[in-house]
C-alpha positions in Angstrom: 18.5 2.6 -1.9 16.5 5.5 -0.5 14.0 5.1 2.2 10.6 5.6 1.6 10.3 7.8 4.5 12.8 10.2 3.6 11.9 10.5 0.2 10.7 14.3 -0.6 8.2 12.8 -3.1 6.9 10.6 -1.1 6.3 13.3 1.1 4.7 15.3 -1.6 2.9 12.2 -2.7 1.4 12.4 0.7 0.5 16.1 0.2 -1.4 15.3 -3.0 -3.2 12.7 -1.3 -4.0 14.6 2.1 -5.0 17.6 0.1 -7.5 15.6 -1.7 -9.2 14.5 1.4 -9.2 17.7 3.2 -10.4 20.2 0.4 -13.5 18.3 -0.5 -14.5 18.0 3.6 -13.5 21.4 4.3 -15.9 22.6 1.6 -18.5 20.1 2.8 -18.0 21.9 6.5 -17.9 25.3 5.4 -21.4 24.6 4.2 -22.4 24.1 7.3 -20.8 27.7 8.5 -23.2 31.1 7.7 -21.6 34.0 8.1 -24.1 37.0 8.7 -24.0 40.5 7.5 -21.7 40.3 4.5 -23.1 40.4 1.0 -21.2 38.1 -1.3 -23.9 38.2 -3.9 -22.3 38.9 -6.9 -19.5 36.4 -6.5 -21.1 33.5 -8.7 -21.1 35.1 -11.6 -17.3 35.8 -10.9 -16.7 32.5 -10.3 -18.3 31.3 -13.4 -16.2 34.1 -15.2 -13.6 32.1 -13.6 -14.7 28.6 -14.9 -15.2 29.8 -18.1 -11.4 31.4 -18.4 -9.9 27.8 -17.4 -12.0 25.7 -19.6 -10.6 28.6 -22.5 -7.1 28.4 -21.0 -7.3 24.4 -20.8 -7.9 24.2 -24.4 -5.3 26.6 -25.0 -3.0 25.1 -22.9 -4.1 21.7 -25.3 -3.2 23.6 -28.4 0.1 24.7 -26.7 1.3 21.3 -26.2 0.0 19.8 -29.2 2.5 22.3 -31.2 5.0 21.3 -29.2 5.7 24.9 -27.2 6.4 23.3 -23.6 6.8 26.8 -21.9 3.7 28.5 -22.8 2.0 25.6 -22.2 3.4 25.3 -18.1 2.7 28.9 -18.2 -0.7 28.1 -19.0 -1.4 25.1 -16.6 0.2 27.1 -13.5 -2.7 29.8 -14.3 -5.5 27.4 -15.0 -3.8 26.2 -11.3 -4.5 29.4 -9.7 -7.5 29.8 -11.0 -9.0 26.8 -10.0 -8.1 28.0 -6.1 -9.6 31.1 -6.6 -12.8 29.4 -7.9 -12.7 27.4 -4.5 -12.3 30.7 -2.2 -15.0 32.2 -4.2 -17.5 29.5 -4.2 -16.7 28.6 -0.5 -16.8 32.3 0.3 -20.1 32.5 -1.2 -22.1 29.7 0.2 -21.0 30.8 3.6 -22.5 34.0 3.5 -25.8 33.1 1.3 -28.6 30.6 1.6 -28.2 27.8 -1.3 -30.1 28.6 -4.7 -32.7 26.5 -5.3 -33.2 25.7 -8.9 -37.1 26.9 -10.0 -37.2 28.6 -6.8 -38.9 32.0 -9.0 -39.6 33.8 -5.7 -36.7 33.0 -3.4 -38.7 31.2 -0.4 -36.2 28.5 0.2 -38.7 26.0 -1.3 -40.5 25.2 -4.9 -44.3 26.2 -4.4 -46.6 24.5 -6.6 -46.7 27.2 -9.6 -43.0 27.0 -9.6 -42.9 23.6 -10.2 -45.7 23.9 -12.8 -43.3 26.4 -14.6 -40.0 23.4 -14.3 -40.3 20.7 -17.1 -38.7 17.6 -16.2 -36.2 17.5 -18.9 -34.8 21.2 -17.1 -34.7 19.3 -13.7 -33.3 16.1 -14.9 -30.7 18.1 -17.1 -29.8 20.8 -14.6 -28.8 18.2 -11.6 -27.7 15.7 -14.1 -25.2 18.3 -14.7 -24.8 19.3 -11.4 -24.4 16.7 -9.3 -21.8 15.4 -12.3 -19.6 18.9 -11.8 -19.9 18.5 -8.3 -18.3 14.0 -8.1 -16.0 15.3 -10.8 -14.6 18.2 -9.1 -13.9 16.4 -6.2 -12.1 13.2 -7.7 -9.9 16.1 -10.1 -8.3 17.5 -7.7 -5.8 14.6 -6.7 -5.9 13.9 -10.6 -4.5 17.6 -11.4 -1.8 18.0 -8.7 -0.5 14.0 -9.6 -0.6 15.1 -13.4 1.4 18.5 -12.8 4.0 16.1 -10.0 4.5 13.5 -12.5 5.5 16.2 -15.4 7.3 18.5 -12.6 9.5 14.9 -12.0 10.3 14.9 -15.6 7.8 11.8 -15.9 6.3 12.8 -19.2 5.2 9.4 -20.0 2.9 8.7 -16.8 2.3 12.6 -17.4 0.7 12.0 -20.6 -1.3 8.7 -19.2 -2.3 10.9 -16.1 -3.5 13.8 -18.6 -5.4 12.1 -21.0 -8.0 11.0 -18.2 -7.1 14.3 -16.2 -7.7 17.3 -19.1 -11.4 16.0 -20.0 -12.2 16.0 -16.8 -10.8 19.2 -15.8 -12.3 20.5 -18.8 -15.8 18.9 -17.9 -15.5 20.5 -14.2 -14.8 23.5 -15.4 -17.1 24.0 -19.2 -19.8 22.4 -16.4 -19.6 25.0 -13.5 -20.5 27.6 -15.9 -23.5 26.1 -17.5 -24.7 25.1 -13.9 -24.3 29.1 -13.2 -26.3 29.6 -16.3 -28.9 27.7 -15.2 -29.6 28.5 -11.8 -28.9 32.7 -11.8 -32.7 32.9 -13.0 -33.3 32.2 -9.5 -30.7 34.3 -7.2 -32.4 36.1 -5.1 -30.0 39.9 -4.8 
């Protein structure tokens, strides 16, 4: 029997697992970072162009599998993949270079003033970081549910890759369909 230790998925077991810790802190940290003088401005609505795509691409990739055609389905999922990390870079990218949004903030001061908060009903505020802070637990715990869904199907472990997936693509879905109705929602009040 093969040890543990020398078992190349165990070591990529390990990966999954490490990358799903660092990713979420290293976001957290690069919040903390501003980079000054470079105007990333325009990237959120790229990166909600980018959400948008997956969530289209995820439901294609759905389709694809339903009807049984394996390949174009892969092909899909190794795109929705990449596109997820080029959300990240974009988003982290972004919020190191600009001062957080905040929703209702109509005149960009960093801070509601009282005839901005007149102008907010409650079912906005409740809804918008409802949503948000949703998107944002969600996107963190996908990320070890994505890579151990695309492992257990790269194994040849279609059976614990459908268990994995049926928890895995409404989620994904959710981060994704999300991130662009959170965009939605707040551009009324980026400040360009």
């Amino acid at each position: 029997m093969e040890s543990t230790q020398n078992n190349p998925k165990h070591g990529i077991r390990k990966l999954i697992i490490a990358l799903s810790i660092v990713i979420p802190i290293a976001v957290a940290v690069c919040f903390k970072v501003k980079i000054e003088g470079v105007d990333l401005t325009f990237l959120p609505s790229i990166y909600a162009c980018i959400n948008a795509l997956t969530a289209i691409l995820l439901v294609v990739a759905l389709v694809a599998i339903k009807q049984k055609k394996i390949s174009l389905h892969e092909a899909i999922i190794k795109v929705c993949m990449v596109l997820s990390v080029l959300f990240l870079l974009c988003y982290v990218a972004y919020h190191m270079t600009s001062d957080s949004t905040i929703y209702g903030d109509l005149d960009g001061s960093g801070e509601l003033e009282k005839y901005e908060l007149a102008t907010l009903s409650s079912a906005s505020k409740i809804t918008y970081y409802l949503i948000l802070i949703t998107h944002i637990i969600l996107s963190i715990a996908v990320i070890p549910m994505v890579l151990f869904s695309y492992l257990h199907a790269w194994e040849g472990n279609y059976d614990k890759h459908r268990k994995w997936t049926k928890i895995t693509w409404p989620l994904w879905f959710y981060v994704a369909a999300s991130g662009v109705i959170v965009y939605l929602m707040i551009s009324p009040y980026y400040q360009h």
